[in-house]
Structures are given as structure tokens and as C-alpha cells.
BALUMKOL-240796 format. One record per residue: residue in three letters; x, y, z of N, C-alpha, C in turn. Coordinates in steps of 0.001 Angstrom, whole numbers. Layout:
BEGIN
@resn ALA | n_u X | n_v Y | n_w Z | ca_u X | ca_v Y | ca_w Z | c_u X | c_v Y | c_w Z
...
***
This chain:
BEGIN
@resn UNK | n_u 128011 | n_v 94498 | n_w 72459 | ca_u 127231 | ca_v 95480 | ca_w 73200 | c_u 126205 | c_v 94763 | c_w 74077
@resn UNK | n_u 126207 | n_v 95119 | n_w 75387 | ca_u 125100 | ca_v 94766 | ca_w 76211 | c_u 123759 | c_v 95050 | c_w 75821
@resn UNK | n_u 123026 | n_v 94676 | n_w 75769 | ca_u 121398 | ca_v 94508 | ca_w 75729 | c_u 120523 | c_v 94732 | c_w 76870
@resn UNK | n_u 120360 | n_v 95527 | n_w 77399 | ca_u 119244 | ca_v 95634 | ca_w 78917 | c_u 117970 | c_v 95592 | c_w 78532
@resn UNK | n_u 117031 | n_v 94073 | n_w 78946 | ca_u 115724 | ca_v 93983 | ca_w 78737 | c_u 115037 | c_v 94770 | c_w 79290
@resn UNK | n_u 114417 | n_v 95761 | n_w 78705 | ca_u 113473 | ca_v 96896 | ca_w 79219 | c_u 111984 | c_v 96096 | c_w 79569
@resn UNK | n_u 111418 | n_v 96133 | n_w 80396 | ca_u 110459 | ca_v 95351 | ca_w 81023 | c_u 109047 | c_v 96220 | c_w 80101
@resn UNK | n_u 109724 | n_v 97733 | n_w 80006 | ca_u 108492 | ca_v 98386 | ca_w 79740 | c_u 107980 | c_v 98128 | c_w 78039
@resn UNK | n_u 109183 | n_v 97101 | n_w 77323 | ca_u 108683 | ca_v 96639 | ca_w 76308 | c_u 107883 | c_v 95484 | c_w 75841
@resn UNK | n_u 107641 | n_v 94693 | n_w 77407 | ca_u 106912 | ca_v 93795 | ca_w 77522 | c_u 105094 | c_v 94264 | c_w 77041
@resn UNK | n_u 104860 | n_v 93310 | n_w 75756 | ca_u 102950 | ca_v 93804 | ca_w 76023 | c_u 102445 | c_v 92958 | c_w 77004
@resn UNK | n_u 101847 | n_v 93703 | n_w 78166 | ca_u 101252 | ca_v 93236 | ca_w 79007 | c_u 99723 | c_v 92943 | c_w 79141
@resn UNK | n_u 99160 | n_v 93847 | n_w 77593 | ca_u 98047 | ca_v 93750 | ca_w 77286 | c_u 97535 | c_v 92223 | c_w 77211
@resn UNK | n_u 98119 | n_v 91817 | n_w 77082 | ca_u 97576 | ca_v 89682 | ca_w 76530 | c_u 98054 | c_v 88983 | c_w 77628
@resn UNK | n_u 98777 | n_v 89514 | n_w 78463 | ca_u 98600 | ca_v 89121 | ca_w 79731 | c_u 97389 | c_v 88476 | c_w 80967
@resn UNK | n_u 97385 | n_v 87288 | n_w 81424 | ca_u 96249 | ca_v 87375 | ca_w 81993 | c_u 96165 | c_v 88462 | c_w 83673
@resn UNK | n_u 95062 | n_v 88545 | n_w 83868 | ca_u 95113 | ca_v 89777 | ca_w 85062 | c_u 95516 | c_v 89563 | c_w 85978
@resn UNK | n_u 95629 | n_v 88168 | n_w 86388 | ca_u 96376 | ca_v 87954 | ca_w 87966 | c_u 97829 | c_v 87899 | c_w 87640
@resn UNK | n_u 98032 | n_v 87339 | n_w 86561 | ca_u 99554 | ca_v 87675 | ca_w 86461 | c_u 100318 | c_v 88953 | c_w 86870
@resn UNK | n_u 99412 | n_v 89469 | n_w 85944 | ca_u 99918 | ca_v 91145 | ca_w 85660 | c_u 100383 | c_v 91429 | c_w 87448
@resn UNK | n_u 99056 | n_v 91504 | n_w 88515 | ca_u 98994 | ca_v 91745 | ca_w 89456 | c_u 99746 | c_v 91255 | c_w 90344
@resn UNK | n_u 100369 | n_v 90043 | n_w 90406 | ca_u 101666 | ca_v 89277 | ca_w 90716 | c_u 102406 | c_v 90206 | c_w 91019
@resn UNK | n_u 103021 | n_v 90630 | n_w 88924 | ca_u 104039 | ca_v 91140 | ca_w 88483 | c_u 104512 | c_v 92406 | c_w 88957
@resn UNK | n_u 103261 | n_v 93218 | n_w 88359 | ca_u 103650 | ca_v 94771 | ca_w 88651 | c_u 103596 | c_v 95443 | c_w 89427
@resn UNK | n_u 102165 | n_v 94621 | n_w 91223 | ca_u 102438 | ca_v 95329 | ca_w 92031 | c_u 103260 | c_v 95380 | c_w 92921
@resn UNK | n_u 103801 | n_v 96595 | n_w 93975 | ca_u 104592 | ca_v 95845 | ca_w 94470 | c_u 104618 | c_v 94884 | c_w 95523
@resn UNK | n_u 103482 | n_v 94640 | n_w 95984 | ca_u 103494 | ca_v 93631 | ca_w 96958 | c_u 103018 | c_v 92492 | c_w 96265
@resn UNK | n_u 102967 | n_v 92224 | n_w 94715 | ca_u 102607 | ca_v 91084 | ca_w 94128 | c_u 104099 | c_v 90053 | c_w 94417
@resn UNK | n_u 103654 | n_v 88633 | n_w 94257 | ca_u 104530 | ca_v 87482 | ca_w 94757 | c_u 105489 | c_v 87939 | c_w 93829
@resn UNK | n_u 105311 | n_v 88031 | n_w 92487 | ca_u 106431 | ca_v 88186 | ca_w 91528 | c_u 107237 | c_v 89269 | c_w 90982
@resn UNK | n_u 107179 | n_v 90504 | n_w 91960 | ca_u 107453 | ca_v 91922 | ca_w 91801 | c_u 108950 | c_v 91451 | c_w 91594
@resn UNK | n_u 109563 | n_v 90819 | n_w 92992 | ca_u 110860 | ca_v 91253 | ca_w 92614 | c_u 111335 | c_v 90113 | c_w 91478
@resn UNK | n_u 110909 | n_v 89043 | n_w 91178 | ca_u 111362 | ca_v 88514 | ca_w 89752 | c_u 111561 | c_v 89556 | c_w 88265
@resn UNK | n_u 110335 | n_v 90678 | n_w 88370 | ca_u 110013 | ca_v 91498 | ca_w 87495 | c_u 111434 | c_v 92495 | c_w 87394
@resn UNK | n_u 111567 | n_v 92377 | n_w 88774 | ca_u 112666 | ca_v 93816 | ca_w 89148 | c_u 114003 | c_v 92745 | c_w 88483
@resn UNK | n_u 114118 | n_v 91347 | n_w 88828 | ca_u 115633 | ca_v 90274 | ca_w 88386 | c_u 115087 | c_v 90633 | c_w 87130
@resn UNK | n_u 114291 | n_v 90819 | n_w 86156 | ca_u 114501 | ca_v 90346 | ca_w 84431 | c_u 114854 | c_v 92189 | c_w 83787
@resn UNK | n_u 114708 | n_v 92929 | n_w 84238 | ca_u 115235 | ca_v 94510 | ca_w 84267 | c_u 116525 | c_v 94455 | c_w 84594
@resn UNK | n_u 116985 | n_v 93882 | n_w 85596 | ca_u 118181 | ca_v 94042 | ca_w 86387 | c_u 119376 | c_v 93235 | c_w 85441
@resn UNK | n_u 118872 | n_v 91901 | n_w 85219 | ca_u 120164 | ca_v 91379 | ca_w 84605 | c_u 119872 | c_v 91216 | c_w 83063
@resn UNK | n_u 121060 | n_v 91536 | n_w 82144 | ca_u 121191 | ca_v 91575 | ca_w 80827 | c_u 120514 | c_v 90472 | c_w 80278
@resn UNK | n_u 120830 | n_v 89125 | n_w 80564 | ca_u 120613 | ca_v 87869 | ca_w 80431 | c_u 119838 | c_v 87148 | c_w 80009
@resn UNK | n_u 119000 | n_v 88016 | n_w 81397 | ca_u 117232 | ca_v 87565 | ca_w 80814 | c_u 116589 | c_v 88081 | c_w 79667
@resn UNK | n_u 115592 | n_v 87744 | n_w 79340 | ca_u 114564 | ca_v 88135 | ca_w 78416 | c_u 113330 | c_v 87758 | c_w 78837
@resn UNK | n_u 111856 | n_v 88429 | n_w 78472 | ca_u 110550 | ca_v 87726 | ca_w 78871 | c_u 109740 | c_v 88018 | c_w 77500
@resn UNK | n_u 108666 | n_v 86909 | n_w 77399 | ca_u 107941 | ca_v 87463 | ca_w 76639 | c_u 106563 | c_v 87007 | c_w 76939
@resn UNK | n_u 105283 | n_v 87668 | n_w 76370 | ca_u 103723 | ca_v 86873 | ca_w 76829 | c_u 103762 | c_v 86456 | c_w 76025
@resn UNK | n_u 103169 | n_v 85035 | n_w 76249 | ca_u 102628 | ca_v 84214 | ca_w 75254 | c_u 101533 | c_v 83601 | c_w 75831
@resn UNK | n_u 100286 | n_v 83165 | n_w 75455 | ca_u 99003 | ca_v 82543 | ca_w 75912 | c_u 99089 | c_v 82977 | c_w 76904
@resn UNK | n_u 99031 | n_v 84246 | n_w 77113 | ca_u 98703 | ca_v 85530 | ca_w 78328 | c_u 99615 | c_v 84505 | c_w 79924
@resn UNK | n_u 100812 | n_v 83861 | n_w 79642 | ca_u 101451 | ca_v 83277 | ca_w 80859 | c_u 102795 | c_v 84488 | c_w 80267
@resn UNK | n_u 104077 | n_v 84881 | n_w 81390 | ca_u 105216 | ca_v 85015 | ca_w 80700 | c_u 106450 | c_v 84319 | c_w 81266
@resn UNK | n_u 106704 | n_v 84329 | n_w 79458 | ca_u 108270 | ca_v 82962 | ca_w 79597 | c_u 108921 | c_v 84018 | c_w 79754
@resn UNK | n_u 110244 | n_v 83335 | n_w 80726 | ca_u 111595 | ca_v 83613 | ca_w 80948 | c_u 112378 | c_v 82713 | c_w 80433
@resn UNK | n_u 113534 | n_v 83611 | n_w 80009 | ca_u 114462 | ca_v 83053 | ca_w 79100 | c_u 115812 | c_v 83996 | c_w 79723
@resn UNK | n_u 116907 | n_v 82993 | n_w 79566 | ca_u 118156 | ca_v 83224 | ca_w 79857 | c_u 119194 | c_v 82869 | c_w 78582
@resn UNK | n_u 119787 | n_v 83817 | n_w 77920 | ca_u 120434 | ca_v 83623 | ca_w 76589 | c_u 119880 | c_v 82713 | c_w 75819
@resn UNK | n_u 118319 | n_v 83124 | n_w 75785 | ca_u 117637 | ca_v 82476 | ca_w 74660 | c_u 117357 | c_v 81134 | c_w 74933
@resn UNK | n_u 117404 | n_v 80413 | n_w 76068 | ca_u 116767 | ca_v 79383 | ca_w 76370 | c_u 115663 | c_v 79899 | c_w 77706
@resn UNK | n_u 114907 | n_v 79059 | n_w 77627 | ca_u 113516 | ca_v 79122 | ca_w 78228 | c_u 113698 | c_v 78322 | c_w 79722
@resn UNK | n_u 113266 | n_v 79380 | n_w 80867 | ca_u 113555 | ca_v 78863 | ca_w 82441 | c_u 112699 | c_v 78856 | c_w 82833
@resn UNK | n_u 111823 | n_v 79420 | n_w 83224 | ca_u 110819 | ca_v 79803 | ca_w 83777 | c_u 109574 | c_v 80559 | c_w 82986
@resn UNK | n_u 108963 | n_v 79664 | n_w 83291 | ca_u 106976 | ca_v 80094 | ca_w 82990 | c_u 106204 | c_v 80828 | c_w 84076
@resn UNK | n_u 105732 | n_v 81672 | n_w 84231 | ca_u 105073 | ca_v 82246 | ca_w 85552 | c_u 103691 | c_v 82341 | c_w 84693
@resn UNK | n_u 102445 | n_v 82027 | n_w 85510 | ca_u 101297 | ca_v 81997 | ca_w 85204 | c_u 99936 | c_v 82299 | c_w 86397
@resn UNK | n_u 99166 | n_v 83044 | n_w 85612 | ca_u 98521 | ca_v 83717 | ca_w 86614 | c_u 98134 | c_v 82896 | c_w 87724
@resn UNK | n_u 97042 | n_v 81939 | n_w 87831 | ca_u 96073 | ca_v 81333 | ca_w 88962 | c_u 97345 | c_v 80093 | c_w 89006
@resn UNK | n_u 97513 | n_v 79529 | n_w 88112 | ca_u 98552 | ca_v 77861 | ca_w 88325 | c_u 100098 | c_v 77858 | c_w 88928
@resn UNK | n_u 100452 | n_v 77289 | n_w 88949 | ca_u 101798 | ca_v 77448 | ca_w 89768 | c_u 102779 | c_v 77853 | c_w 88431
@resn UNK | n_u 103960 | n_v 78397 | n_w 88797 | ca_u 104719 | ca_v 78632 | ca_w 87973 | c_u 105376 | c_v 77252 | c_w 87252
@resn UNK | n_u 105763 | n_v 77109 | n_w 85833 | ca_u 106497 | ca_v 76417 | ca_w 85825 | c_u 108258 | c_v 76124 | c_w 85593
@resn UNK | n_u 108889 | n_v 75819 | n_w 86252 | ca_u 110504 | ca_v 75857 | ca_w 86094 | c_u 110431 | c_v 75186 | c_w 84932
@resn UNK | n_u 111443 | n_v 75222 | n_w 83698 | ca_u 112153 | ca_v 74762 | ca_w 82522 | c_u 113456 | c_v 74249 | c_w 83064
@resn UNK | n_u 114233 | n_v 75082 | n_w 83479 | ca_u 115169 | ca_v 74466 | ca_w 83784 | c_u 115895 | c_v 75125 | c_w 85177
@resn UNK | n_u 116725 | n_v 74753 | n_w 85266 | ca_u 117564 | ca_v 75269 | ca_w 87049 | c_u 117860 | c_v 76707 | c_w 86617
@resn UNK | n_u 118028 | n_v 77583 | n_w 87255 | ca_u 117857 | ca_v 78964 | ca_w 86716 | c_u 118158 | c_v 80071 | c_w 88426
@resn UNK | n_u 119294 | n_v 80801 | n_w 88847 | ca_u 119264 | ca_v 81839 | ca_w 89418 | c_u 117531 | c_v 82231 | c_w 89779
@resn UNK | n_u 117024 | n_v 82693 | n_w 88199 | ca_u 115943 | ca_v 83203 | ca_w 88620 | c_u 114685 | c_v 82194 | c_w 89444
@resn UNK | n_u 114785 | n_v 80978 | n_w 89043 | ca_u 113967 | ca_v 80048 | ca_w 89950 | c_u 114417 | c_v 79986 | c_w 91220
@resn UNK | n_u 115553 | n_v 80220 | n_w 91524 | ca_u 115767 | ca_v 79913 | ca_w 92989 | c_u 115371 | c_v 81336 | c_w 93801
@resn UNK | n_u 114940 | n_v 82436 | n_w 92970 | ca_u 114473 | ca_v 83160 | ca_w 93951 | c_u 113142 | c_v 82991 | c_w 93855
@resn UNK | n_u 112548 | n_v 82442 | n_w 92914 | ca_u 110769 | ca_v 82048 | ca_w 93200 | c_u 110594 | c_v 81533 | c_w 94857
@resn UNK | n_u 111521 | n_v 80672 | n_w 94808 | ca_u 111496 | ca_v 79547 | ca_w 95659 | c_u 111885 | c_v 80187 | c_w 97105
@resn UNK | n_u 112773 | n_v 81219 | n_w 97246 | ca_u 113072 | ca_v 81214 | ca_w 98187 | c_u 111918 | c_v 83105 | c_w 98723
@resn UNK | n_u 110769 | n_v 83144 | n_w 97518 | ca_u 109680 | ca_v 83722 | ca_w 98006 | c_u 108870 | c_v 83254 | c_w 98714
@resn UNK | n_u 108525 | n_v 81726 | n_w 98162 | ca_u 107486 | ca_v 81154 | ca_w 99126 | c_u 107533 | c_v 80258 | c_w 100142
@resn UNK | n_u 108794 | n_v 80535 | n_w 100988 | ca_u 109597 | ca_v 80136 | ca_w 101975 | c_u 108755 | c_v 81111 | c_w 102998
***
């Protein structure tokens, strides 16, 4: 059975605030990443030390963090659209 990561089960509460603001608005840098981890089965996110990891079948790709740059884990679909945001 497919699994669709519901975004709205993310706690966003421990989130730090610029993140959030990234994330959820829509003209934040990271809206449409928010909209890729809803969209494909694959992903997963979770907060941790108010940054959130991305994960792709349970391995870890991407770190997005409020004020610091994001960090890539590994080569990832979803990193290449970070990248081709701040183009």
C-alpha cells in the first residue's frame, strides 16, 4: 500500500520561524519543495532542532534550515529543485 506523506502531520510548532515562512508561504523560497514532499510518496519530513530533514525511503537528503543554507545529504530529485530555485 502506498503511503502519502501528509505535510499537515508535520509539527511545525518546533520549527524555527523563518523556516516555517520559507515553507508555508507561498511566495516562501521553499513552498514548492513543501508542495514535492506532499506530492511524492517517497518522501518523508520531519523537525528536528527546529531545521526539517528530508528523507527519501528512509534515507536522509536534504536539511532545510531557517537563516543557514540548506544542507544536501545526498543527490536527491528534491535537491535539484532547491537548486534550480535559486537560479
Amino acid at each position: 500500500m502506498e503511503h502519502k506523506m501528509n505535510t499537515v502531520d508535520i509539527d511545525t510548532t518546533n520549527m524555527c520561524s523563518h523556516l516555517r515562512h520559507k515553507l508555508m508561504d507561498n511566495d516562501g523560497i521553499y513552498h514548492h519543495l513543501w508542495q514535492q514532499i506532499n506530492d511524492d510518496p517517497d518522501l518523508t519530513a520531519v523537525v528536528r532542532s527546529r531545521q526539517l530533514h528530508i528523507y527519501r525511503n528512509g534515507k536522509k537528503v536534504l536539511v532545510l534550515k531557517g537563516k543557514a543554507e540548506p544542507q544536501v545529504i545526498r543527490e536527491d530529485a528534491i535537491c535539484h529543485l532547491l537548486k534550480e530555485k535559486e537560479r
